[in-house]
ZAKE-35077 format. One line per field, with one value per residue (C-alpha): residue number from 1; residue in one letter; x, y, z. Coordinates in Angstrom, 3 decimals. Each point is the difference from the previous one (the first is absolute). Example, Ala and Ser with C-alpha at 12.3 -4.5 7.8 and 13.67 -1.06 7.14 Angstrom:
BEGIN
seq: (1, 2)
type: (a, s)
u: (12.300, 1.370)
v: (-4.500, 3.440)
w: (7.800, -0.660)
***
This chain:
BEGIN
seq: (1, 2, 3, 4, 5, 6, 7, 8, 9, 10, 11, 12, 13, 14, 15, 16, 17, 18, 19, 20, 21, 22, 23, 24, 25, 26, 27, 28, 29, 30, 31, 32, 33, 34, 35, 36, 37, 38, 39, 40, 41, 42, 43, 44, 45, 46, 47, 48, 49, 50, 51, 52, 53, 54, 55, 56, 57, 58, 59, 60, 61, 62, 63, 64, 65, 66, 67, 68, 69, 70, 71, 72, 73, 74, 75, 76, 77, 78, 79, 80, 81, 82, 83, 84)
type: (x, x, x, x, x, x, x, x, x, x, x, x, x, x, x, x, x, x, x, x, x, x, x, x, x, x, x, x, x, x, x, x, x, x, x, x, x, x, x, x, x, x, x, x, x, x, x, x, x, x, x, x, x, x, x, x, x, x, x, x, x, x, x, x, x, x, x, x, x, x, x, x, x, x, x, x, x, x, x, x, x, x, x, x)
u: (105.663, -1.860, 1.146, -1.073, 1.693, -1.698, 2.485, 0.140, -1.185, 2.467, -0.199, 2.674, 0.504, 2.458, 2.915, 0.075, 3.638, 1.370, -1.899, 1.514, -1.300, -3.465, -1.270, -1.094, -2.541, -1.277, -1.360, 1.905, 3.740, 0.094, -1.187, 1.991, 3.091, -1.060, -0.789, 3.017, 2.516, 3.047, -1.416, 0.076, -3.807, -0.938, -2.899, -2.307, -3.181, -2.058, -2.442, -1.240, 3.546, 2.690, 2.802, 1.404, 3.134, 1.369, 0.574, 0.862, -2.636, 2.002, -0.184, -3.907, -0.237, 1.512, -1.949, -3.341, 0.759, 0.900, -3.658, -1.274, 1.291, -1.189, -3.790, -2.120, -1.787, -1.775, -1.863, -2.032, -2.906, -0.697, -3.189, 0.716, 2.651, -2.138, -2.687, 2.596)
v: (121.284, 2.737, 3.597, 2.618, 3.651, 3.091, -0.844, -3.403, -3.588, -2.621, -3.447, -1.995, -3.570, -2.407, -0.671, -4.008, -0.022, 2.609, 0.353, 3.294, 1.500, 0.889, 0.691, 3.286, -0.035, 3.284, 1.854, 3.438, -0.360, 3.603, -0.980, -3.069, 1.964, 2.507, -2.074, -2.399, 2.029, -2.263, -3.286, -1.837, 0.580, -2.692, 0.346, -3.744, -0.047, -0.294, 3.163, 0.805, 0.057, 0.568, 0.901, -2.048, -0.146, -1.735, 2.104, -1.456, 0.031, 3.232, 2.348, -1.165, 0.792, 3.585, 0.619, -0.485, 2.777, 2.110, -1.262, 0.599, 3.629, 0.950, -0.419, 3.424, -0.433, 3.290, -2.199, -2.202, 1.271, -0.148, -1.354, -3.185, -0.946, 1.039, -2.611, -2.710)
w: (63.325, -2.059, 0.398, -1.970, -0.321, -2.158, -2.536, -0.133, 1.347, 1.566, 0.890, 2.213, 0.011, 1.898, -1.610, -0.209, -0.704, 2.973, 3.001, 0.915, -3.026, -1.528, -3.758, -0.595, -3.315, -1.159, -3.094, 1.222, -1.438, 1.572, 3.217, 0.252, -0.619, 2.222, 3.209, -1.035, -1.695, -1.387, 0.020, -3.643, -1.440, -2.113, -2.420, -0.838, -2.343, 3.008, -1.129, 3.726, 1.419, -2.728, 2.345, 2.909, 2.174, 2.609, 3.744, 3.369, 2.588, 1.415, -2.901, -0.296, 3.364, -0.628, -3.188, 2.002, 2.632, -3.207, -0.965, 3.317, 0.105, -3.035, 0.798, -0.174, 3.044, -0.712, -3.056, 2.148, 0.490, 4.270, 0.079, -1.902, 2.820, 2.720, -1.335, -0.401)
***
């Protein structure tokens, strides 16, 4: 899954070794720290997603209504959505 914040892009992946977990990649160590707070960061060569950690499905769960919240519905423009 692809998610993309103004400040940042994100992608999760399974975690093949605990199913109650996912793998949050990102190229935001701000953001990660920010939606995930004391979880160990870890930083690979990978140069579109430096930073990764390690979250239960809960605390994913909880940083997406943070997400979710955060939108500025007041920058979609209303005639785009009424078209959709």
């Amino acid at each position: 899954m692809l998610i993309q914040t103004s400040n940042g892009n994100f992608l999760i992946e399974r975690n093949s070794l605990k199913s109650d977990s996912v793998k949050i990649k990102t190229n935001s160590k701000e953001e990660l720290q920010r939606f995930f707070g004391s979880n160990q960061i870890i930083f690979t060569s990978n140069p579109d997603y430096p930073y990764h950690i390690f979250a239960c499905k809960q605390e994913f769960a909880n940083a997406l209504i943070l997400m979710v919240k955060e939108i500025e519905y007041s920058e979609f423009n209303s005639q785009e959505l009424v078209n959709r």
